[in-house]
C-alpha positions as CSV (number, residue, x, y, z in Angstrom):
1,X,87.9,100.1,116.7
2,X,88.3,96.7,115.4
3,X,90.9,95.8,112.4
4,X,89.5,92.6,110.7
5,X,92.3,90.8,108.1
6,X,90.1,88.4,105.5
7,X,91.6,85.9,103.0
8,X,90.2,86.4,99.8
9,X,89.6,83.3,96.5
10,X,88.4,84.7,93.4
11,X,88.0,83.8,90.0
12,X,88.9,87.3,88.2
13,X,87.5,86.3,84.8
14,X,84.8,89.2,84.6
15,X,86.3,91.6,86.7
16,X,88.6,94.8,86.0
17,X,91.0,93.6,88.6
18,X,91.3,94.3,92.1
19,X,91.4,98.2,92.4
20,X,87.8,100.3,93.1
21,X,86.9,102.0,89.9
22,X,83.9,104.3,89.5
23,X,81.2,101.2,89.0
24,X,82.0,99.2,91.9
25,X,80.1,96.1,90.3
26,X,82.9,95.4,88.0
27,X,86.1,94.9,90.5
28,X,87.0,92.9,93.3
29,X,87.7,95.7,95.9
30,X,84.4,97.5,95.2
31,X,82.2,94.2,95.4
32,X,83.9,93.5,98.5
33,X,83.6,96.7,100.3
34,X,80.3,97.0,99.2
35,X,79.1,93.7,101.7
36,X,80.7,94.9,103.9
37,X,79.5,98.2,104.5
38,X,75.8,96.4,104.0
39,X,77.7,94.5,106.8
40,X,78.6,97.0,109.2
41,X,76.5,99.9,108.8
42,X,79.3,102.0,108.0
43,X,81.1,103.6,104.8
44,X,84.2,101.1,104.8
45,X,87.8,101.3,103.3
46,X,89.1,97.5,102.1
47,X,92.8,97.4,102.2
48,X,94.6,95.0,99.9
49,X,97.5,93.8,100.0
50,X,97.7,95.0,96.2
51,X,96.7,95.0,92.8
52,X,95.5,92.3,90.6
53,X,94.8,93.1,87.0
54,X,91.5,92.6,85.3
55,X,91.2,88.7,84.7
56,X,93.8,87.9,87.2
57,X,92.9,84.8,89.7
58,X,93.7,84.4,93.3
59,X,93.7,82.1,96.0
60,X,95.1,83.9,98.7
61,X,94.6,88.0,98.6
62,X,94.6,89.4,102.2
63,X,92.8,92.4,102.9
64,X,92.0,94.4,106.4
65,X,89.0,97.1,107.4
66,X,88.7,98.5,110.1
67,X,85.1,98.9,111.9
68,X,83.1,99.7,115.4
69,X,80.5,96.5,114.0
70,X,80.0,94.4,117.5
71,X,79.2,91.8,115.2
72,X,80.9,88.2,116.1
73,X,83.7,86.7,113.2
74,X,81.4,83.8,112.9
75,X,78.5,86.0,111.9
76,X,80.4,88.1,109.6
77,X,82.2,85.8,107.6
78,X,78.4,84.1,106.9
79,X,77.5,87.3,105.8
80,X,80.1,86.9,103.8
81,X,79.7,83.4,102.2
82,X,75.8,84.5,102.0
83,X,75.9,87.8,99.7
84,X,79.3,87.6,97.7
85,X,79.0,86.4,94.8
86,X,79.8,82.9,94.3
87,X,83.3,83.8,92.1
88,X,84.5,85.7,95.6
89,X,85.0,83.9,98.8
90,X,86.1,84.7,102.1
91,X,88.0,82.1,103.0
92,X,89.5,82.8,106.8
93,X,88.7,85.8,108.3
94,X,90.4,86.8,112.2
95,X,90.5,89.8,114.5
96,X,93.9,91.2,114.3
97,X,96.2,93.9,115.8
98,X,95.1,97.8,115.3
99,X,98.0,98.2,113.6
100,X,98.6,95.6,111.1
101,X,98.2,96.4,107.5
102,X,97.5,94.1,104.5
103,X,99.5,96.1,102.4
104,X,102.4,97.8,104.3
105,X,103.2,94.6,105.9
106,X,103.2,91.9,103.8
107,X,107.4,91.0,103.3
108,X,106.5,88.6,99.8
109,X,103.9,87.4,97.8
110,X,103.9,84.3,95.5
111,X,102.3,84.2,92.1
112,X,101.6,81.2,90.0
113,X,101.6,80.9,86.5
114,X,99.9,78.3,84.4
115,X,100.9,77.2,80.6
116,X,99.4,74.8,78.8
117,X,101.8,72.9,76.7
118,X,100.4,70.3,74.1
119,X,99.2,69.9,70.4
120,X,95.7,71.3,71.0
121,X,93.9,73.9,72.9
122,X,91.6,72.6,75.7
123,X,87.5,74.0,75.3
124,X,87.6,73.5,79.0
125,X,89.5,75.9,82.3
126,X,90.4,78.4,79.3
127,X,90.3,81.1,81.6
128,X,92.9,79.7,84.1
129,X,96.0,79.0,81.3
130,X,97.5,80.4,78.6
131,X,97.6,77.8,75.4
132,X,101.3,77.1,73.7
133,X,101.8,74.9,70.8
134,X,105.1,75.8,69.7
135,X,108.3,73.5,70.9
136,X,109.6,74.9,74.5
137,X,112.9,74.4,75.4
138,X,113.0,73.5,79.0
139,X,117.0,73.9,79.9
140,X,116.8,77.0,78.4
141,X,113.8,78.0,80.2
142,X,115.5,77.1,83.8
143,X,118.4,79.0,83.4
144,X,116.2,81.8,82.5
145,X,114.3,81.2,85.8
146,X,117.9,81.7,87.3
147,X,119.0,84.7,85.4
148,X,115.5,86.7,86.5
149,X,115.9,85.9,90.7
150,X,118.0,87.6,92.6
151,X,118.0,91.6,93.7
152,X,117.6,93.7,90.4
153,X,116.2,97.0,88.9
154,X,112.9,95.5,87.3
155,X,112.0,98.6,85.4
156,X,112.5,96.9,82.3
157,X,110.2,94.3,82.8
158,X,107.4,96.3,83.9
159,X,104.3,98.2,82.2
160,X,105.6,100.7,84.0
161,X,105.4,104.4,82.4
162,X,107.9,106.0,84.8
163,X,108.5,105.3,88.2
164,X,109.1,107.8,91.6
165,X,109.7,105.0,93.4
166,X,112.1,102.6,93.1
167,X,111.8,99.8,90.9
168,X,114.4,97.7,92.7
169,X,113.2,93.8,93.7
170,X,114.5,90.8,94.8
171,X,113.0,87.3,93.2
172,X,113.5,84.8,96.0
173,X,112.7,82.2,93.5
174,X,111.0,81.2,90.2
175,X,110.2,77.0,89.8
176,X,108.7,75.1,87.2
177,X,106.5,72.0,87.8
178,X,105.4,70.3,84.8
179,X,102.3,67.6,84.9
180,X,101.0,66.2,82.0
181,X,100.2,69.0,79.6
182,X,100.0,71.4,81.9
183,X,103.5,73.5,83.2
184,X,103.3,76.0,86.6
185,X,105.7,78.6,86.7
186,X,105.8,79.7,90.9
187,X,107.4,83.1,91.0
188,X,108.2,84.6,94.8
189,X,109.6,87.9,95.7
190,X,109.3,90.8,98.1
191,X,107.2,92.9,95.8
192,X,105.8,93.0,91.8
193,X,106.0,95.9,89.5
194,X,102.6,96.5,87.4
195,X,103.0,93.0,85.1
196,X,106.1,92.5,86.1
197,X,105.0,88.8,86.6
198,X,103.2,88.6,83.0
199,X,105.9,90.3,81.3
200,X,108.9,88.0,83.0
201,X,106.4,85.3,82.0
202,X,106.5,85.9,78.6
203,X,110.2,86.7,78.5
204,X,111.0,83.4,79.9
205,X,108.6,81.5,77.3
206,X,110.6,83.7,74.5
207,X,113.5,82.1,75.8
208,X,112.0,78.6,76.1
209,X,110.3,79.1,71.9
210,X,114.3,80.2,70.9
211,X,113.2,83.5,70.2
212,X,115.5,85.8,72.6
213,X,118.7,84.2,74.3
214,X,119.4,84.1,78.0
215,X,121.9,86.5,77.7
216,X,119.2,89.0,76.7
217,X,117.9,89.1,80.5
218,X,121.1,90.6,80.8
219,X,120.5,93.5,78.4
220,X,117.2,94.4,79.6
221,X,118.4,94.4,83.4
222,X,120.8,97.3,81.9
223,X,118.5,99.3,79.2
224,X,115.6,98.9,81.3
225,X,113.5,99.3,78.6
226,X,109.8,97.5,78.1
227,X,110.2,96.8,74.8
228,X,113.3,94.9,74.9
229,X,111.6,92.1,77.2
230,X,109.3,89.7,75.9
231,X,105.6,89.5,75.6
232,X,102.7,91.0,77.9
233,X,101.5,86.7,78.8
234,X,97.3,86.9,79.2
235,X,96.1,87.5,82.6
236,X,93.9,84.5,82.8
237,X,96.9,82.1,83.5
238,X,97.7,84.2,86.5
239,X,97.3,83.3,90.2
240,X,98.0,85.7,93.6
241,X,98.8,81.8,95.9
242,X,99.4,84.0,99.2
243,X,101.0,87.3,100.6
244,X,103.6,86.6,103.5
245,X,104.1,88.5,106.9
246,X,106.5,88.6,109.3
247,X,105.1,86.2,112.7
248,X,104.5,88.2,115.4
């Protein structure tokens, strides 16, 4: 049995996110295992390395399946670039050990952000940033970059219902980069909560608009309640840039 690790691009503008649902057509995971089985002959099980939500971009998802298909890499990843459609690419694919695990192993992901700061809207990439017109204040904004990293119970900043689990994570770091009109927020941790990435994002542009304090981040870190932190952000300015693994 062979355990094949792909790296996945897609542009999740008219998808329902990564996650199978009952029509296949509509989501990432379903499309892809979909060639795949056409690929392999066999009824195959694409693991992710996690969730995206419905509009969410990436350019570096890693997924694994595991198959008996004799076929060569080369071959199978033009099978690949020949039947996906041309909003899903595979863009490296290897052979890797039995054991490894897209999901179980990954030790941090990055996600980017993207804002568009200026006067005006733009009528083109629309579906890659999320528009702000109002003043952004971008001291406040760092420190609350700085108050969200770190190890901390992110319950409160999640679209989490309840959780089992815990809801403990640690933010390595969150940077901003601003060129032109255009700001990227980079946020890097061991794991994400369900919108925990849209829902600090909006948090922090509360912050930046003057419409919660810093010392709020605080507060919700204690209540860890959803509605005390800032706004759901829309998934189109969201990027999945790469999931992490320990080198062998």
């Amino acid at each position: 049995m062979r355990n094949i690790k792909l790296i996945i691009e897609y542009d999740g503008t008219r998808y329902q996110g990564w996650q199978r649902l009952g029509d296949s057509d509509k989501t990432i995971q379903g499309k892809l295992e979909k060639i795949v089985s056409q690929l392999t002959g066999e009824t195959t099980e694409l693991i992710g390395s996690g969730r995206t939500d419905a509009g969410t971009h990436a350019r570096g998802q890693v997924a694994n399946f595991k198959t008996n298909c004799n076929k060569s890499l080369a071959e199978m990843h033009h099978f690949f670039l020949t039947y996906l459609p041309k909003d899903i690419v595979v863009t490296s694919i290897d052979e890797v050990p039995e054991r490894f695990h897209a999901r179980y192993n990954a030790v941090s992901k990055q996600y980017s952000y993207y804002v568009r700061h200026a006067e005006l809207p733009s009528a083109f990439n629309r579906n890659y940033h999320f528009y702000v017109a109002e003043p952004l204040d971008w001291e406040a904004m760092t420190e609350a970059c700085l108050r969200l990293t770190g190890t901390h119970d992110f319950l409160g900043f999640s679209a989490l219902k309840k959780s089992k689990k815990s809801t403990v994570r640690t933010i390595e770091s969150i940077e901003m980069e601003k060129e032109e009109a255009m700001i990227r927020f980079v946020f890097r941790g061991d794991g994400f909560l369900y919108k925990m990435v849209r829902i600090m994002m909006g948090t922090i542009l509360a912050v930046g608009k003057g419409e919660m304090t810093v010392n709020q981040i605080d507060d919700i870190f204690q209540a860890k309640i959803r509605q005390a932190a800032g706004e759901t952000v829309p998934a189109q300015g969201l990027f999945l840039d790469g999931v992490f693994y320990e080198k062998n």
